[in-house]
C-alpha positions in Angstrom: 19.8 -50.4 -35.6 21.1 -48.4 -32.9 19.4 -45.1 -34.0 16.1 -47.3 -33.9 17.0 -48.4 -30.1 17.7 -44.7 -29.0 14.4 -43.6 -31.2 12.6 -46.1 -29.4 13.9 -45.2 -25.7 12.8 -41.6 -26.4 9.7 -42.2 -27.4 8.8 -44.5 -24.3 10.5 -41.8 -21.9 8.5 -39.0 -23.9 5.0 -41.4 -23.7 6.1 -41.8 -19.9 6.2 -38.3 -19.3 2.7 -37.4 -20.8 1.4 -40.4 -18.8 2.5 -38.9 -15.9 1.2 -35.4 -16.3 -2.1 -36.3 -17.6 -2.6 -38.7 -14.5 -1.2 -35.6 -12.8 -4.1 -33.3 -14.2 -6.7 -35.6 -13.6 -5.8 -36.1 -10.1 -5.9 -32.1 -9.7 -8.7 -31.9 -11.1 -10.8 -34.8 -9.1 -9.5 -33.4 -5.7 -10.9 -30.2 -7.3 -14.3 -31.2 -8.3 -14.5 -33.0 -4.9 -13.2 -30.3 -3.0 -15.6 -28.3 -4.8 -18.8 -30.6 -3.9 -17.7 -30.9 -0.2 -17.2 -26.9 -0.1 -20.8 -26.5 -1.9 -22.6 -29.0 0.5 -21.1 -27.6 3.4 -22.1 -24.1 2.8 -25.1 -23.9 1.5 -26.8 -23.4 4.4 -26.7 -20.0 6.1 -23.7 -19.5 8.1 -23.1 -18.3 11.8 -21.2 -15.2 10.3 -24.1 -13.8 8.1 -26.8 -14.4 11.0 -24.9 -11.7 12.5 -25.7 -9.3 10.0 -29.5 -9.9 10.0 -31.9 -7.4 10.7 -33.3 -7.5 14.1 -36.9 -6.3 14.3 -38.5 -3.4 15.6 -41.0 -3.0 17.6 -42.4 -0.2 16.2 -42.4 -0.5 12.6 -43.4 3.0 12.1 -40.6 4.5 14.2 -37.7 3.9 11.7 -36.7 1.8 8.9 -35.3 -2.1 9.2 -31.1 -1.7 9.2 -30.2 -3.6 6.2 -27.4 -1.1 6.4 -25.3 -4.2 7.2 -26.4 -6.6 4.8 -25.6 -4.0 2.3 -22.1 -3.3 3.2 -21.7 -7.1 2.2 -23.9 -7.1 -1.0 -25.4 -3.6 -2.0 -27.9 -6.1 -4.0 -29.2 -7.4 -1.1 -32.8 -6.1 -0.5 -34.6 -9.1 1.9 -34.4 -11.3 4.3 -36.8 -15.0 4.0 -37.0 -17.5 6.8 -39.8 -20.1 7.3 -39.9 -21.2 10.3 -38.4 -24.4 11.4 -36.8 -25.4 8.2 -33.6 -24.6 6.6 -35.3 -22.0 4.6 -33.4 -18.5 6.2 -31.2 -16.5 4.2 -31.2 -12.9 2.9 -33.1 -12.2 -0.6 -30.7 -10.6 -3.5 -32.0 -8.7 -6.6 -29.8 -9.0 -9.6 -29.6 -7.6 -13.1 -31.0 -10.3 -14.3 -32.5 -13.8 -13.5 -29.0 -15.6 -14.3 -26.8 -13.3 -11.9 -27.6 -14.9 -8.8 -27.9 -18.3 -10.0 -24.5 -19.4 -9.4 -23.3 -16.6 -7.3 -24.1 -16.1 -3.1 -24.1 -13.0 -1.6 -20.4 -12.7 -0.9 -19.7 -12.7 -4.5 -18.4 -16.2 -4.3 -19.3 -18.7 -7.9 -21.2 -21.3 -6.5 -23.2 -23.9 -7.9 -25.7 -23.1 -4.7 -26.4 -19.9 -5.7 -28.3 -17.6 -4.1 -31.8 -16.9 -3.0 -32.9 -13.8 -5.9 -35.9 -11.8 -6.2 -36.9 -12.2 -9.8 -35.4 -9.2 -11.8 -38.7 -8.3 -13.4 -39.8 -7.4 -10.0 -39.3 -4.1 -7.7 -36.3 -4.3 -5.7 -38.5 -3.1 -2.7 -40.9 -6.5 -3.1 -43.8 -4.0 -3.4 -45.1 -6.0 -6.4 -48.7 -8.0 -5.8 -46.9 -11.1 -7.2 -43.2 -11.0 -5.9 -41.2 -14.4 -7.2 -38.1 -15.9 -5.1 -35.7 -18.3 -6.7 -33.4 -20.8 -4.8 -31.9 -24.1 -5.8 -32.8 -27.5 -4.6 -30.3 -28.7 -2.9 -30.7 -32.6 -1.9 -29.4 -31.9 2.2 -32.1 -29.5 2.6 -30.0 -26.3 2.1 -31.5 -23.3 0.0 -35.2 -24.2 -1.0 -34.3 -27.7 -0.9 -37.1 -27.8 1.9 -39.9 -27.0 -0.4 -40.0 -29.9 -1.8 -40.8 -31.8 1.8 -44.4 -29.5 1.3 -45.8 -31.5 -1.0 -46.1 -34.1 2.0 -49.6 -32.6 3.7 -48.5 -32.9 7.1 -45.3 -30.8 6.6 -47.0 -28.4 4.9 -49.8 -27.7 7.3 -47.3 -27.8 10.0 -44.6 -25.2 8.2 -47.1 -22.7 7.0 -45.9 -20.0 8.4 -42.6 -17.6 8.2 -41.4 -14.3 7.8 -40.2 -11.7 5.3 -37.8 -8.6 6.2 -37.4 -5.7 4.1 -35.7 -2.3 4.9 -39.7 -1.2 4.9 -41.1 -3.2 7.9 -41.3 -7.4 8.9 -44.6 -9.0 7.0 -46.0 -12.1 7.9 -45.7 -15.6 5.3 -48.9 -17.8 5.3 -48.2 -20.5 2.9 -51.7 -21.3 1.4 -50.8 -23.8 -1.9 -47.9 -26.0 -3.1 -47.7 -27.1 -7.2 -45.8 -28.9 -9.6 -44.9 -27.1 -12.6 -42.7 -26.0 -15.6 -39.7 -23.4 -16.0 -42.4 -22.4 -18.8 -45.8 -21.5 -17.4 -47.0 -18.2 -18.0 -49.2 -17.9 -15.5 -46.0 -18.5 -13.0 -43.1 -16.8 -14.0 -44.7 -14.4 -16.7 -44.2 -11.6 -14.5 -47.0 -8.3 -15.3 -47.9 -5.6 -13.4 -51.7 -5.5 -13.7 -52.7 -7.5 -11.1 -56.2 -7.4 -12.2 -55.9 -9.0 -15.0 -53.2 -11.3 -14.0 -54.4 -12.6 -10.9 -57.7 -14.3 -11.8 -55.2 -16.8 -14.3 -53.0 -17.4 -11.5 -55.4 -18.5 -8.9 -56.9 -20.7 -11.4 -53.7 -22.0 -13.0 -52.5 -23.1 -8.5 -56.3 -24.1 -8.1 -56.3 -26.7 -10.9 -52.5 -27.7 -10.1 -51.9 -27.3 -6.6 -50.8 -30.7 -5.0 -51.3 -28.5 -1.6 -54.2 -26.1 -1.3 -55.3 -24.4 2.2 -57.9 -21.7 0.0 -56.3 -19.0 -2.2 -57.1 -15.6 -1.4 -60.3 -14.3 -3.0 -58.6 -11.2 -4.5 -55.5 -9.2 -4.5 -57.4 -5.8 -3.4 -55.3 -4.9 -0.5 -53.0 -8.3 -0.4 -49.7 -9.6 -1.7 -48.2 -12.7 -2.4 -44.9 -14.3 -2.6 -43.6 -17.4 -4.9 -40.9 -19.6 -4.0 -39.7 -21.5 -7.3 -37.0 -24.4 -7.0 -36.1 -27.2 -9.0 -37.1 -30.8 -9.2 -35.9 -33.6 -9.3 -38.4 -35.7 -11.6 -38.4 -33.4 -15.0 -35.3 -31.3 -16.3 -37.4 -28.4 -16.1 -40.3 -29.4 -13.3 -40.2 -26.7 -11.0 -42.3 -26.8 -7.5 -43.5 -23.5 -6.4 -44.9 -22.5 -3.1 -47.2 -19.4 -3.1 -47.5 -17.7 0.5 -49.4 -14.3 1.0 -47.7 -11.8 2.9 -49.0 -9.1 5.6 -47.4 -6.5 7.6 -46.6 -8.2 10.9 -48.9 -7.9 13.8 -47.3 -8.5 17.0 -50.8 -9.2 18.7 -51.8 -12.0 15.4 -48.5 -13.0 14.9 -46.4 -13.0 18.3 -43.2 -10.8 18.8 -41.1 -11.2 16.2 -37.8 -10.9 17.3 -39.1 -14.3 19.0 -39.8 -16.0 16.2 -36.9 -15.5 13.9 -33.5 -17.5 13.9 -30.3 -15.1 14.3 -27.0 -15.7 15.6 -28.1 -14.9 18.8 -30.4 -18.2 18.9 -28.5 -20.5 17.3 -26.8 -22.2 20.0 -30.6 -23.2 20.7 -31.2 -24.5 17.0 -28.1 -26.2 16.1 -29.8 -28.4 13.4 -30.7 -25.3 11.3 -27.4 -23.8 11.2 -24.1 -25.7 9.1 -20.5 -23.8 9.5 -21.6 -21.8 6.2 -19.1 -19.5 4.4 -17.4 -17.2 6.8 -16.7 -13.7 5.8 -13.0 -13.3 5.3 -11.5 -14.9 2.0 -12.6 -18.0 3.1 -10.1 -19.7 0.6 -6.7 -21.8 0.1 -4.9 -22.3 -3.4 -4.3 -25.9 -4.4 -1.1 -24.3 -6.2 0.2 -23.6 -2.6 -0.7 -26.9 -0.9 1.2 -28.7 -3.6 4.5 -26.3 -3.1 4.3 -27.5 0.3 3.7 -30.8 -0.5 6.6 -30.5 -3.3 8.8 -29.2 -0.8 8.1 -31.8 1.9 8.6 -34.9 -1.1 12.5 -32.8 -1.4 13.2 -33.2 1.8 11.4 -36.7 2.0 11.5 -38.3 -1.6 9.0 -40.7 -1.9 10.6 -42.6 -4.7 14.2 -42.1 -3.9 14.5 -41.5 0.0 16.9 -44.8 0.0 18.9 -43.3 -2.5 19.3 -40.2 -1.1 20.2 -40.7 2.7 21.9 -44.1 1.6 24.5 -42.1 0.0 25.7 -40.1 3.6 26.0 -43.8 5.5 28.1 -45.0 1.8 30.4 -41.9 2.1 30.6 -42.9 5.6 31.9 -46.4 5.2 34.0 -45.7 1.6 35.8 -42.7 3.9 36.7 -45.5 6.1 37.5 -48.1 3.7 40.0 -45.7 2.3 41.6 -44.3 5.2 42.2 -47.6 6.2 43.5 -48.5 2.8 45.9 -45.5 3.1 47.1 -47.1 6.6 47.9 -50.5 4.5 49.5 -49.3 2.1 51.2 -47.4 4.4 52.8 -50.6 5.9 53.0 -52.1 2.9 55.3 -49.6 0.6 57.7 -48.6 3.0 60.4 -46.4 1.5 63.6 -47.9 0.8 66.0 -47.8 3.9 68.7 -46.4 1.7 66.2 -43.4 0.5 65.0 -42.2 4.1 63.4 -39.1 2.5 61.2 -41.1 -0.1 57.8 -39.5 0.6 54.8 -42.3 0.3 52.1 -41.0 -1.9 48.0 -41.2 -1.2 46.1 -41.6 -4.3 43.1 -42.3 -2.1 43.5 -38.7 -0.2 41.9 -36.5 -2.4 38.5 -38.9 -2.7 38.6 -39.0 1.2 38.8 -35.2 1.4 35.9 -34.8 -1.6 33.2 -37.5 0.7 34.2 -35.1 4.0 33.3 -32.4 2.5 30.2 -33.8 1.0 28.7 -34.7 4.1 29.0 -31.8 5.6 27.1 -30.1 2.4 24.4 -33.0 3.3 24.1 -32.0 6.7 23.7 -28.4 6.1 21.2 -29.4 3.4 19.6 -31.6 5.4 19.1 -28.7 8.4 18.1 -26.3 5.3 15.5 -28.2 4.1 14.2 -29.1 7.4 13.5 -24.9 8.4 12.7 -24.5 4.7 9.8 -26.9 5.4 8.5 -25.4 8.6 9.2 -22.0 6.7 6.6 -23.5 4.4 4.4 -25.1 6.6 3.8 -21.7 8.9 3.0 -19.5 6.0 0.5 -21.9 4.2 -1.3 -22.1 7.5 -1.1 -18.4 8.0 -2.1 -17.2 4.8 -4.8 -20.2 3.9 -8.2 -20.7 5.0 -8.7 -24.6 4.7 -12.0 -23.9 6.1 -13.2 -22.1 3.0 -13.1 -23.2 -1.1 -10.5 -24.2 -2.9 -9.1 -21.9 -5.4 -5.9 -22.5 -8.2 -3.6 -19.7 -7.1 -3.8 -16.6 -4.9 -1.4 -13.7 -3.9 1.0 -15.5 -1.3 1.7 -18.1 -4.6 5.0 -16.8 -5.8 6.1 -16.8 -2.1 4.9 -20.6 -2.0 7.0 -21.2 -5.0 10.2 -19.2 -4.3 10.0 -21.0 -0.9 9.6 -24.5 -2.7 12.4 -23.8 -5.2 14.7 -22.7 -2.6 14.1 -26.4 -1.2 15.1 -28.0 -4.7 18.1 -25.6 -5.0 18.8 -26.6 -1.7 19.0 -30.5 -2.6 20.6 -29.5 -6.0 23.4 -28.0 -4.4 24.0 -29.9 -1.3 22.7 -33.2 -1.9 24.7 -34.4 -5.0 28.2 -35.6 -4.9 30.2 -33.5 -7.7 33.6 -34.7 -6.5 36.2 -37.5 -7.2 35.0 -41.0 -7.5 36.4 -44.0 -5.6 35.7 -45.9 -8.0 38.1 -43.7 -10.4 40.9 -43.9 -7.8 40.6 -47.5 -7.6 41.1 -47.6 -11.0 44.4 -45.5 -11.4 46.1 -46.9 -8.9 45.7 -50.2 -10.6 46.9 -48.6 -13.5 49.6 -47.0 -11.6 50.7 -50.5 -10.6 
């Protein structure tokens, strides 16, 4: 029976121990996913940092080329820059490998389930195509093409019709001129062809018969171009919105000066409602694995579910050293040697116990000072090293510091914080027995 009592106990400590982790890992993992959702809503707009790398216009776009030079360093992919004007639609354009590159990647190289804004990889990386098509998700705060949505509403669109695109050829003018509901499957869309000819006629008719917004398509494509901007929506699983826009070299005299119009970092302070803290350009991360060493290290010094326990035991060696020196006095008085046998030594059982607790607390106070610079040790480099301002990550190169420091702080408690000596309780015992 008693085998089946210690079989039992293991199995509930075992069953307790998976409990634990698994509600361990799930935790993690929440504060993951929802660190992860916070990070993604936060910066999927375009950030103060990256403005600062935009292309500022030239006056003359015939003297030299747009410096994208920049831009480049960051991403070598990066080949545009799209604003409309007065929404959240500004960011630079990327050109991938392939249409699912970009799709949960931004142009620092980060995974992100924003994305970036890509040039479809059928087209020329220059945007010198007749029909150039730019993805972006929808994002429900408005960030990425999430504002495209709002021009299916015919006020916004007549009032947001107009934008620009940069290039490392020259600025060209946006004129949005129709807004449709579609499918990720329409030829006529995203069945990309280089004879313009031929393929335009089927487009025009394809946004003229579906166009929920239409201010007049152009008539032809002889000595024009036009621009797509496909995102997602919300109704269908794959309904897709897609704003077409025809594009022109800019003309300061049509179109005003455009280092004016456009939104760079320089102007933000005067559009704070189009800018969110973004990404920022250093790592712009902090490992979870290090918060919890620091956290681990803080619950050694501070247990949660034993700090009674543990700091109870200094003011218990206190009082039990006293109870025993005073003991010793007593007994002291009480066993005087023998008047005949003047040299009769009286003997401390209790000594040795007293002498153990002494020098346990002053391991515990050591400990306790350890422990205390270990955890501002810990502190200071989390907060050196981490970037709570950017995503979460697992683990990243300062993690086996992190972990040396927070084992250090166990080793610490191991070794200074448990009593290893002799046992009151013990001497009480023998000096029963003795009697």
């Amino acid at each position: 029976m008693k085998w089946l009592n210690r079989f039992a106990a293991a199995a509930n400590a075992l069953l307790m121990v998976f409990a634990a982790l698994a509600a361990a890992v799930m935790l993690v993992s929440g504060l993951y996913v929802l660190n992860d959702i916070y990070y993604t809503n936060r910066t999927a707009f375009v950030s103060y940092d990256l403005l600062q790398y935009r292309p500022k216009p030239q006056s003359d776009d015939s003297s030299e080329e747009y410096a994208f030079s920049d831009l480049q360093g960051i991403n070598p992919d990066t080949v545009g820059w799209i604003e409309m004007f007065d929404t959240n639609i500004n960011y630079p354009i990327v050109h991938g490998q392939d249409n699912l590159e970009y799709l949960n990647k931004d142009i620092f190289g980060y995974n992100t389930l924003t994305g970036s804004i890509y040039l479809a990889a059928e087209n020329d990386a220059d945007l010198s195509d007749w029909y150039n098509l730019i993805y972006g998700h929808h994002m429900e705060n408005g960030a990425m093409f999430g504002d495209i949505e709002k021009y299916l509403d015919a006020d916004y669109f007549d009032s947001h019709s107009r934008g620009i695109l940069q290039t490392a050829h020259g600025n060209y003018s946006i004129r949005v001129f129709a807004c449709i509901r579609t499918n990720a499957y329409e030829d006529a869309v995203y069945q990309l062809r280089d004879d313009a000819e031929a393929k335009f006629p089927a487009l025009k008719s394809y946004i003229a018969e579906h166009a929920v917004q239409n201010a007049g398509l152009p008539e032809d494509m002889a000595d024009g171009q036009i621009i797509g901007m496909s995102t997602c929506s919300d109704a269908v699983t794959d309904g897709r919105i897609v704003l077409f826009a025809s594009i022109a070299p800019w003309d300061d005299a049509l179109d005003g000066s455009a280092a004016e119009r456009i939104n760079t970092a320089e102007s933000t302070p005067q559009k704070p409602q189009l800018l969110a803290v973004g990404h920022k350009l250093q790592s712009g991360r902090w490992s979870f694995l290090n918060l919890m060493c620091v956290v681990c290290t803080f619950l050694t010094l501070l247990p949660l579910w034993a700090l009674g326990r543990k700091y109870g035991q200094l003011s218990y060696s206190r009082k039990t050293i006293r109870r025993l020196e005073k003991q010793a006095e007593e007994n002291d008085r009480n066993t005087q040697t023998d008047q005949n046998d003047p040299e009769q030594e009286t003997t401390h059982p209790e000594q040795p116990v007293t002498d153990d607790l002494k020098h346990f607390l002053r391991k515990c106070h050591i400990g306790i000072l350890l422990e205390i610079l270990i955890l501002i040790a810990a502190v200071i480099v989390f907060l050196m090293t981490e970037d709570l301002t950017g995503r979460m990550g697992i683990r990243d190169r300062w993690t086996g510091w992190m972990i040396l420091i927070a084992a250090a702080a166990l080793l610490t408690d191991f070794i200074c914080l448990r009593y290893r000596g002799k046992r009151p309780e013990e001497t009480e015992i023998q000096a029963k027995s003795a009697q």
